[in-house]
C-alpha positions in Angstrom: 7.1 149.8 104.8 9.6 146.6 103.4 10.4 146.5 100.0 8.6 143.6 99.9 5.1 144.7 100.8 5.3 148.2 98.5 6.8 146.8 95.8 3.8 144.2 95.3 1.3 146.7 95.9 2.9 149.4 93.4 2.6 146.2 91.0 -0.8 145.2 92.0 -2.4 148.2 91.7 -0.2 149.5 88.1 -1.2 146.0 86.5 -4.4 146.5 87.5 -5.4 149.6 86.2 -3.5 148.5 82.9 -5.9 145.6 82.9 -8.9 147.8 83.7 -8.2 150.0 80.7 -7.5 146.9 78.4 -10.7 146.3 79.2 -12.3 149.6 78.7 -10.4 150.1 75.5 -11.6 146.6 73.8 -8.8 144.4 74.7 -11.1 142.5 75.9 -14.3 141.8 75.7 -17.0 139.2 75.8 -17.4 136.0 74.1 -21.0 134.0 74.3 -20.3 130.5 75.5 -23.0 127.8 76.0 -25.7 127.6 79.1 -26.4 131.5 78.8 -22.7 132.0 80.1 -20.6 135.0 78.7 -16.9 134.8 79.1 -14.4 137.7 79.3 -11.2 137.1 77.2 -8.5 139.4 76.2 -5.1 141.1 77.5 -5.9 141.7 81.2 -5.0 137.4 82.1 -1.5 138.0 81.1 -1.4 141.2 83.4 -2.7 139.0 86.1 -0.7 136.5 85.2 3.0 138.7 85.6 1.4 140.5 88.6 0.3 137.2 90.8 4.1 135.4 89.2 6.5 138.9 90.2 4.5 140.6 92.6 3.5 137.5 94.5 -0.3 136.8 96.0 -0.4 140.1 97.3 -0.1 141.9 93.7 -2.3 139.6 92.1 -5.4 139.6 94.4 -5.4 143.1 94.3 -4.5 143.5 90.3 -8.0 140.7 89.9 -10.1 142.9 92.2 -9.1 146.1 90.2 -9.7 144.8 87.1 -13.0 142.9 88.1 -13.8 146.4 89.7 -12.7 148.6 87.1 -14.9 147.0 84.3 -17.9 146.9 86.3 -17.3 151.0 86.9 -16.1 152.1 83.4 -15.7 149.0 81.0 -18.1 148.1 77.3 -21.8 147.6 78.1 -22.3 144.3 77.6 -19.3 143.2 80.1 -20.6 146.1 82.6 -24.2 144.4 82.0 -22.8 141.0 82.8 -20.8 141.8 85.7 -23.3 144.6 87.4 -25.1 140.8 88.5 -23.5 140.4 92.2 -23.5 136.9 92.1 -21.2 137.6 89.0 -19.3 140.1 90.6 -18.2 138.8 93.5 -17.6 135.1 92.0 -15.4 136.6 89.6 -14.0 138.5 92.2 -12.6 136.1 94.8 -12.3 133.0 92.2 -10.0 135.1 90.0 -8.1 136.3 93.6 -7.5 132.9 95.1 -6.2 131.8 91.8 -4.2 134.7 91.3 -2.8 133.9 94.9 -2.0 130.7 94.0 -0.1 131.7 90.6 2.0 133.8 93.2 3.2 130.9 95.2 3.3 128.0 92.4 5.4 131.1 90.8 8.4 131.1 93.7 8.2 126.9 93.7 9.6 126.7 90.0 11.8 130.1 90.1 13.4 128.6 93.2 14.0 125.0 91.8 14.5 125.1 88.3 16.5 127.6 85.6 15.4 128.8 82.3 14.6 127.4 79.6 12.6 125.0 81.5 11.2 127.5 83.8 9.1 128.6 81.5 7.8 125.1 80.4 7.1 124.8 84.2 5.4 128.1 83.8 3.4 126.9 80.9 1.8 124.1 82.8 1.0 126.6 85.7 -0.9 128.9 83.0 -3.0 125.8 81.7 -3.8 124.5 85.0 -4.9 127.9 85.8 -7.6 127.6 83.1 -8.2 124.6 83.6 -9.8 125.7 87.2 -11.1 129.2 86.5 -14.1 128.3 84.4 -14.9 124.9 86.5 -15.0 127.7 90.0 -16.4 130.6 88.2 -19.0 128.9 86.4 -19.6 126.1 89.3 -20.3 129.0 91.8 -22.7 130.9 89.6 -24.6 127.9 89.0 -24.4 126.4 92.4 -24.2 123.4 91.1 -28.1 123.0 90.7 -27.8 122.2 87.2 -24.9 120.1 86.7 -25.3 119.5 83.0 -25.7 123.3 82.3 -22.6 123.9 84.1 -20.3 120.9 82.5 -21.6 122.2 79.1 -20.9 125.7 80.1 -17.0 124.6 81.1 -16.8 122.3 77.9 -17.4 126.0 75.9 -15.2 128.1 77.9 -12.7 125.5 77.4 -13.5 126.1 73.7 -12.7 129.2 74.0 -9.7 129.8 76.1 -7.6 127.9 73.7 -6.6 130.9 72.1 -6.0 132.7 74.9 -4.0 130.3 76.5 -1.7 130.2 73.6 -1.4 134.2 73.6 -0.7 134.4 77.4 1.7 131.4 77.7 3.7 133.4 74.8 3.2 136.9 76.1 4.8 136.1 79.3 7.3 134.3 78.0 8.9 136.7 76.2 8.2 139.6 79.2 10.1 137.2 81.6 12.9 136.5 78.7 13.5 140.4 78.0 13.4 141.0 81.6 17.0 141.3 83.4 17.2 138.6 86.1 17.1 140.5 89.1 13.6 141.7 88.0 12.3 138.1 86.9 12.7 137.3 90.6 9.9 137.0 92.9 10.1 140.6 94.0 7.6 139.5 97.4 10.6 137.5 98.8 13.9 138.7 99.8 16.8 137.5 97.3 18.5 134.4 98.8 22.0 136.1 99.1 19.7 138.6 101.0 18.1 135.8 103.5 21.6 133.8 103.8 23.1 136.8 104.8 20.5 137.6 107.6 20.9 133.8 108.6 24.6 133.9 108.7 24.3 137.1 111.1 22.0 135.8 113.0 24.3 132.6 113.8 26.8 135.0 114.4 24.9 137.4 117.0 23.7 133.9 119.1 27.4 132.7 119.2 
């Protein structure tokens, strides 16, 4: 198997345990929000967050599922009473994948074109967009969009309430991609460009 298939599955699936048993310990928990929403906040987005941004899509779909899966399973009552719905479930489910994915690639875009400091700026608009659109696809899917001033006051009070967490994750993976050695901030789905240039270069070689 390549290095860069096991490596984001090892990721995936550590990170998601860890933010399974965030979960199950009371790192995070529930929070009431308006239309008869709940909303889970707590340590497991910034796990997420470093799994879709280092392991790539791959590591962050399946660190999403885990988590979504492993507090369903094993987490506090009232989040296991929320989520055993399986219009909850499975909204939660693949809206928190396909974001994750997309953290993954929006990820390589600024690591590939810009250095730090303002990589992490960059990566501090990629975290607010994120929560910016998982409340409006979360909440829009469970509602269906019948009752359209439910939902907008349902995203107005997640909003509310992702402020803090926000804040916590931007600063939380900050400082995990400032203590980590370079080689390891990398996206470790893609092969190191000395890596492809070198392949290229062969290549070119081999055809001449």
């Amino acid at each position: 198997m390549k290095r860069t298939i096991y490596l984001p599955v090892i990721l995936g699936t550590l990170l998601g345990l860890l933010a399974g048993i965030a979960t199950i310990t009371g790192l995070s928990f529930l929070m009431p929000g308006a239309a008869d929403t709940d909303n889970a906040i707590g340590f497991y987005m910034s796990l997420i967050l470093l799994s879709a941004a280092l392991g790539g899509p791959l590591a962050g779909v399946l660190t999403s599922t885990i988590f979504v899966t492993t507090a369903t399973l094993y987490g506090p009552p009232d989040i296991k009473s929320v989520l055993s719905d399986p219009i909850v479930f499975w909204s939660n489910v693949i809206v928190l994948a396909v974001l994750a994915a997309g953290i993954g690639f929006a990820y390589v875009l600024i690591y590939e074109r810009l250095k730090m400091p303002r990589r992490l700026l960059a990566w501090a608009g990629i975290v607010i967009g994120l929560y910016l659109l998982n409340p409006i696809f979360i909440i829009g899917s469970q509602f269906y969009l019948t009752d359209l001033e439910g939902t907008f006051e349902a995203i107005l009070s997640v909003y509310r309430l992702y402020i803090p967490q926000t804040i916590f994750d931007i600063l939380f993976t900050s400082l995990v991609f400032v203590a980590l050695p370079g080689r390891y901030r990398r996206p470790q789905w893609k092969e190191p460009l000395s890596v492809t240039a070198h392949t290229a270069k062969m290549t070119h070689s081999e055809e001449k």
